[in-house]
C-alpha positions in Angstrom: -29.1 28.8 -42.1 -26.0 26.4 -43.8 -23.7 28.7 -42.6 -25.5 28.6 -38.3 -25.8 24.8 -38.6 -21.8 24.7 -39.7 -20.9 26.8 -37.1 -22.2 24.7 -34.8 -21.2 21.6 -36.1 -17.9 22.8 -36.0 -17.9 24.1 -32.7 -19.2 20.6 -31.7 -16.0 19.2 -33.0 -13.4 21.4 -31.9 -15.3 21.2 -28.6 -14.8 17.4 -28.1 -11.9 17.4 -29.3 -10.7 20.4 -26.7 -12.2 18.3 -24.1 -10.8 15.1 -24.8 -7.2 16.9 -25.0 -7.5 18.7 -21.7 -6.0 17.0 -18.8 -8.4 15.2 -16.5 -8.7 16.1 -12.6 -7.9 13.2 -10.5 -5.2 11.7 -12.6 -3.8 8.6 -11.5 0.1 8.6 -11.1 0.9 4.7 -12.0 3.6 3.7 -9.5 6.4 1.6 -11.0 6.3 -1.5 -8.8 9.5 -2.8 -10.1 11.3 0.8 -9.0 9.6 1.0 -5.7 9.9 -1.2 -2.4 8.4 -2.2 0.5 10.0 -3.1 3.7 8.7 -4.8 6.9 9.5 -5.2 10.6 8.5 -7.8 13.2 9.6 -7.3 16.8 9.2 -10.1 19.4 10.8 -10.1 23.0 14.3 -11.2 21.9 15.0 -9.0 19.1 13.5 -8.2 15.6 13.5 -9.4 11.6 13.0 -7.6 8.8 13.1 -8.2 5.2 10.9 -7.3 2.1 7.7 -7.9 0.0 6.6 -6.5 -3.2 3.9 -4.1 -4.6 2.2 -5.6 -7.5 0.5 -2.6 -9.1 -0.9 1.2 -7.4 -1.4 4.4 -8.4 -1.6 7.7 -6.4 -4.3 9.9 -7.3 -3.3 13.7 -8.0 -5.7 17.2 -8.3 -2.7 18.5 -9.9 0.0 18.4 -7.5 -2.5 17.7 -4.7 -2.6 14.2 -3.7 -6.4 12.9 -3.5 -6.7 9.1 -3.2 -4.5 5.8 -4.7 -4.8 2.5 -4.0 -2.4 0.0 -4.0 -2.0 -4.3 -4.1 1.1 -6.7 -2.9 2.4 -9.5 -4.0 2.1 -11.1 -0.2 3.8 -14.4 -1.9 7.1 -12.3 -2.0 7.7 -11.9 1.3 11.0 -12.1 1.9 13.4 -12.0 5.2 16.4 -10.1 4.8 18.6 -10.4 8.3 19.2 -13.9 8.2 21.0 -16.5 6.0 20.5 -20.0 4.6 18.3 -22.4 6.7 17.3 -19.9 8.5 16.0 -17.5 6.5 14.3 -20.4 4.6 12.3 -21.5 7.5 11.3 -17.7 8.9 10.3 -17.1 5.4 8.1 -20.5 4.7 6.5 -19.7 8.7 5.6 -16.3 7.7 3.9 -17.4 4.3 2.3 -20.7 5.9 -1.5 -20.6 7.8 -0.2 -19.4 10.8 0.9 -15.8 9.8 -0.4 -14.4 6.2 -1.4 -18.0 4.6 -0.1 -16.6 1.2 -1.5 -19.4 -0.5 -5.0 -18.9 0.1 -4.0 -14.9 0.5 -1.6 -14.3 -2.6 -2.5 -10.5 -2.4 -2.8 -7.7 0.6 -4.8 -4.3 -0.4 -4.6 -0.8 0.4 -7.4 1.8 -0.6 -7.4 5.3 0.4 -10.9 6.2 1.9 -10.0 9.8 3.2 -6.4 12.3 2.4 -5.8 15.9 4.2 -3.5 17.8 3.9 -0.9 17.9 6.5 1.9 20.6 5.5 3.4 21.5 1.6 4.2 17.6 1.0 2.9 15.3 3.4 -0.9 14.3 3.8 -2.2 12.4 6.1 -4.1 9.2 5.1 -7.0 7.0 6.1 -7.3 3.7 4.1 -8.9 0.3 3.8 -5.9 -2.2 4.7 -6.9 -5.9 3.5 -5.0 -8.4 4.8 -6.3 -12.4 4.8 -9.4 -11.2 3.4 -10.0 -9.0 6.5 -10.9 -5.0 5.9 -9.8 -2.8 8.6 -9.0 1.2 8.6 -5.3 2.3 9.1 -4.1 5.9 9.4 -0.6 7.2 8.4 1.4 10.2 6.3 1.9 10.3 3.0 5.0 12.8 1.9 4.5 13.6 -1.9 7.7 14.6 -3.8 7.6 15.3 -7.5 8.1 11.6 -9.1 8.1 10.1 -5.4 6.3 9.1 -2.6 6.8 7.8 1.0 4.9 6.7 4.1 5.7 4.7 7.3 2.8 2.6 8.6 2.3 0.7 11.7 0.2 -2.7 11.3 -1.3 -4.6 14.5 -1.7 -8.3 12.7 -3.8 -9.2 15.4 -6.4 -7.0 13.6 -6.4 -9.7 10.8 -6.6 -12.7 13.1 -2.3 -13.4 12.1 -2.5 -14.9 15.6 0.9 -16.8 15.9 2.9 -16.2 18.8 0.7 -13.3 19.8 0.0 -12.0 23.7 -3.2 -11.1 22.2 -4.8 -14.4 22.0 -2.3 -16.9 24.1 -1.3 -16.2 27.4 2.3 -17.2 29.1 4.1 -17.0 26.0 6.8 -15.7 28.0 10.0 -14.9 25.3 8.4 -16.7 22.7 5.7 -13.6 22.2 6.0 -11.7 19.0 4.8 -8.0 19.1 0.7 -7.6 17.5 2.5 -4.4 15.6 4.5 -4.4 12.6 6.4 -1.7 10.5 5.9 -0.9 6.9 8.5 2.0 5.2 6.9 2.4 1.7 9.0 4.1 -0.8 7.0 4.7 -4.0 8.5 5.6 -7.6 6.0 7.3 -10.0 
């Protein structure tokens, strides 16, 4: 009867301790923010800008090399204009951060959580996620490509979907070559 009741105990043991050992399915793949990056671009009738903005934490989640959910936050008080100079990248950068595009003040962070991920080929998957912007939830859909320690998607973003209304056809009319485009470009490159 000792020896039964030790057996068990031990098996107990080793059994927790097996389990606590063996990896986990659905690991989450920290990204290192400071590694990856973020790049935006605004088009309006005359031309374009583009700069940057930085991720502030995320983490892909992985069925081993499967790709199954992640979610991510940036640093929306980092947005940063990279095709101009001086004054003038001073003024496009306080614009885009005042009231009357992202209001970074009141809206220091934008979120992305995945909702949905299917497999498109070997690498790529593609993605449904909750996009937060001003405090505003709205589903976007892009591809993810998955790459050992690496990650990359290209998004498109309509801002008037998160009431960014400045300059937009989509609520002023006769803007004429003042309008700037609803639709924005992210490039997200992501290193886990």
């Amino acid at each position: 009867m000792k020896k039964t009741i030790l057996s068990i105990a031990l098996a107990l043991v080793f059994g927790f301790s097996a389990t606590a050992t063996t990896p986990i399915d659905g690991e989450k793949k920290e990204v290192k923010a400071s590694e990856s990056t973020v790049t935006w671009k605004g088009y309006k009738v005359t031309g374009s800008h583009e700069g940057t903005i930085d991720l502030k934490s995320g983490y892909l989640e992985m069925d081993g090399k499967k790709l199954t959910g992640g979610e991510f936050t940036v640093d929306m008080t980092s947005l940063s204009n990279s095709d101009l100079e001086g004054d003038s990248k001073g003024k496009l950068e306080g614009h885009l951060k005042s009231d009357d595009f992202f209001g970074v003040a009141t809206h220091p962070t934008a979120k992305l959580v995945f909702t949905s991920v299917k497999p498109l080929n070997k690498n790529s998957y593609t993605v449904t996620g909750d996009l937060t912007i001003k405090e505003t939830t709205k589903p976007i859909t892009f591809v993810v490509s998955v790459y050992e320690n690496k990650a990359t998607a290209t998004m498109k973003v309509d801002r008037a979907e998160y009431d960014v209304r400045y300059g937009s056809g989509s609520f002023f009319d006769n803007l004429g070559d003042k309008t700037i485009y609803d639709e924005f470009d992210l490039v997200v490159d992501l290193q886990l």
